[in-house]
C-alpha positions in Angstrom: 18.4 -15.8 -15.1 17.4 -12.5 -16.6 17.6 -11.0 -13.2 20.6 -12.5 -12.5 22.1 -10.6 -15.4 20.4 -7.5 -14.4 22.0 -7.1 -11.4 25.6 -7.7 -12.8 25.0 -5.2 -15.6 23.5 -1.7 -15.7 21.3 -2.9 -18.4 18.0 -1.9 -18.3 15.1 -4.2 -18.4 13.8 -2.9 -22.1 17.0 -3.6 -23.3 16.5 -7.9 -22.1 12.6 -8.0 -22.8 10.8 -6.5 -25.8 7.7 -4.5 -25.1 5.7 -7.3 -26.7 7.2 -9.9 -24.6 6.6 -7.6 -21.2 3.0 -7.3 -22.6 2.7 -11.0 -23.2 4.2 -11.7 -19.4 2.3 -9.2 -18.0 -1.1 -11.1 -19.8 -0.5 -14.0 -18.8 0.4 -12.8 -15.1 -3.1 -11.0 -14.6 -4.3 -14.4 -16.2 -3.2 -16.0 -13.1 -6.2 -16.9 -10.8 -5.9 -14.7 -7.5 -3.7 -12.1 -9.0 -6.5 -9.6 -9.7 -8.4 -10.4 -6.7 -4.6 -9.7 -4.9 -4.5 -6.6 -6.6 -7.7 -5.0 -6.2 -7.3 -5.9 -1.8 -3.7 -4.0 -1.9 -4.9 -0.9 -3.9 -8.1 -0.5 -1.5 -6.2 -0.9 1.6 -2.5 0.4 1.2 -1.7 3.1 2.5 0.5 5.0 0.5 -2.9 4.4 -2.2 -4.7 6.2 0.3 -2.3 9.1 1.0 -1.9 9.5 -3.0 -5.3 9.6 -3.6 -5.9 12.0 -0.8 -3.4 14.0 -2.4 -4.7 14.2 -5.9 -8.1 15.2 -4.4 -6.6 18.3 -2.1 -5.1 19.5 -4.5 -7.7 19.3 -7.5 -10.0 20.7 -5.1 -7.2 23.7 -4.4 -7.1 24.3 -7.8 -10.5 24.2 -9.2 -13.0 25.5 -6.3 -12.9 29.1 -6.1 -11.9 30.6 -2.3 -15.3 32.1 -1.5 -14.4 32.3 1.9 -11.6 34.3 2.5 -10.4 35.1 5.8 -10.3 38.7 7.1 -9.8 40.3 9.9 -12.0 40.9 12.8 -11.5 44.8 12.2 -13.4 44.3 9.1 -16.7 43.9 10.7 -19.3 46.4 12.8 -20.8 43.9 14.5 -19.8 40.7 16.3 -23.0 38.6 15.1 -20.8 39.0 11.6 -17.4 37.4 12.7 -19.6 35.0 14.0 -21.4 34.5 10.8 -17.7 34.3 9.0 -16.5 32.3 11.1 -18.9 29.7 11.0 -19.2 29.9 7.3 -15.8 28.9 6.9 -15.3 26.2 9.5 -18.5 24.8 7.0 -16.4 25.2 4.0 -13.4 23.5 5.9 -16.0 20.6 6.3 -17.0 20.0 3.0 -13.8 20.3 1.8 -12.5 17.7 4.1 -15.3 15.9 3.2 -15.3 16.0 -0.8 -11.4 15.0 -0.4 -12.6 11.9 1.5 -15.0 11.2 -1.1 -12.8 11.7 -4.5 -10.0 10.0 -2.6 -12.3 7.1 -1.8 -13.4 7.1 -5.5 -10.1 6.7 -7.2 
């Protein structure tokens, strides 16, 4: 019924249900025997979870660790052993990166 209403109205739903009743409803729901169990499957395996968590830990990471590794040119360096060097040293940091995104990602 309350749905009903809603849709022939451009009430919203705080103006039908009190925030007391919503937290009583919403109670009783997780009260329910396989809700949490439900719950707990979707957040771990949906993908839009996934792709927002991912997202939260690029761009903390992007934020808070410091670019140590800067690119530069090839110019910059006398010898080739050092390009090498640089280059390796940031395809590492690309790593770790990749993998601490992985990691928060998975955490949350």
């Amino acid at each position: 019924r309350i749905y009903l209403s809603a849709m022939k109205s451009p009430v919203q739903l705080q103006d039908l249900v009190s925030d007391h009743q919503f937290e009583m409803w919403l109670s009783k729901f997780l009260e329910m025997e396989h809700i949490p169990h439900y719950l707990n499957q979707f957040l771990r395996t949906s993908p839009s979870v996934q792709q927002l968590c991912q997202y939260i830990a690029t761009s903390t990471l992007e934020q808070k660790l410091p670019k140590f590794l800067t690119a530069s040119r090839v110019d910059d360096y006398h010898f080739e052993w050092q390009h090498k060097l640089k280059k390796f040293s940031f395809l590492q940091q690309q790593r770790l990166e990749h993998k601490l995104e992985t990691w928060i990602a998975s955490f949350i």
